[in-house]
N, C-alpha and C positions, 0 to 999 in steps of 0.2 A: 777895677780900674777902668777907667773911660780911656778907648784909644786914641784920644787928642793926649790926653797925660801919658800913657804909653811911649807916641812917638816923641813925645816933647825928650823923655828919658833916653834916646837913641841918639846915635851920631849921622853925621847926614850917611856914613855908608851905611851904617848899620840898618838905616831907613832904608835904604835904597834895598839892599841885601833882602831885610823883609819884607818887604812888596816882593821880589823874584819869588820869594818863597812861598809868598804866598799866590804863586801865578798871576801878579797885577803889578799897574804902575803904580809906584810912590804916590802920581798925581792923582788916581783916583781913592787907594789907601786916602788920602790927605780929604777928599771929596766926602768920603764917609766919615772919619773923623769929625770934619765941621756940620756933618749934618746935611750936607748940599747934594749926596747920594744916599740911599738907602742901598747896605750891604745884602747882597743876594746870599742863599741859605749855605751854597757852597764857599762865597766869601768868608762867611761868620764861620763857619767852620775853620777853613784854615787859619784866619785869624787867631781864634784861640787855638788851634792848637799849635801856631809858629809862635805865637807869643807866651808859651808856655804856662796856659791857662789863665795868664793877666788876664789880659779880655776876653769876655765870654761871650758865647751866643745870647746868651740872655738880653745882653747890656747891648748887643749888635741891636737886634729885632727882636724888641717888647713882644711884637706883634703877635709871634710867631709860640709866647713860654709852654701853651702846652703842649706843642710838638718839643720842645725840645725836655721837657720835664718827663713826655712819654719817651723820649730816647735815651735819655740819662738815669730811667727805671724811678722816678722819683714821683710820677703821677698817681695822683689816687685813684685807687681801682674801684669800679663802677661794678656796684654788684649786680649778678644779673636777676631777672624779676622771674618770682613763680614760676607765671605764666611762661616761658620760654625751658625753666629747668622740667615742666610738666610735659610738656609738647616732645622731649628729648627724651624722655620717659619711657 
């Protein structure tokens, strides 16, 4: 879920509530929803995790999927080459 649909689902307190909790104003919460900020790494974090996984870091910042696909254990592992298993040898 996009967090424009997220807050649409909330009441103005309940908005209000999760911006505190999420250590931000509603008004900038609202700035990232329409796209007119980009949420910082720490944002997108607590975002999903006050929204209770609705919104995800992913759907925050594209930018960012294989940091977060390495933190979520979900990245494909790069195997290492020969030449490095030989050297350790």
């Amino acid at each position: 879920m996009d967090l424009k649909t997220y807050l649409r689902s909330l009441s103005q307190q309940q908005k209000e509530d999760f911006a505190t909790r999420c250590s931000c104003t509603l008004q900038h919460i609202k700035f990232v929803a329409y796209r007119a900020k980009q949420a910082s790494e720490t944002l997108a974090m607590a975002i999903e995790r006050q929204s209770g996984g609705a919104v995800t870091v992913e759907e925050l910042r594209p930018d960012l999927i294989e940091h977060w696909a390495y933190i979520r254990g979900t990245a494909k592992r790069v195997p290492e080459d020969a030449e490095t298993l030989n050297q350790a040898a």
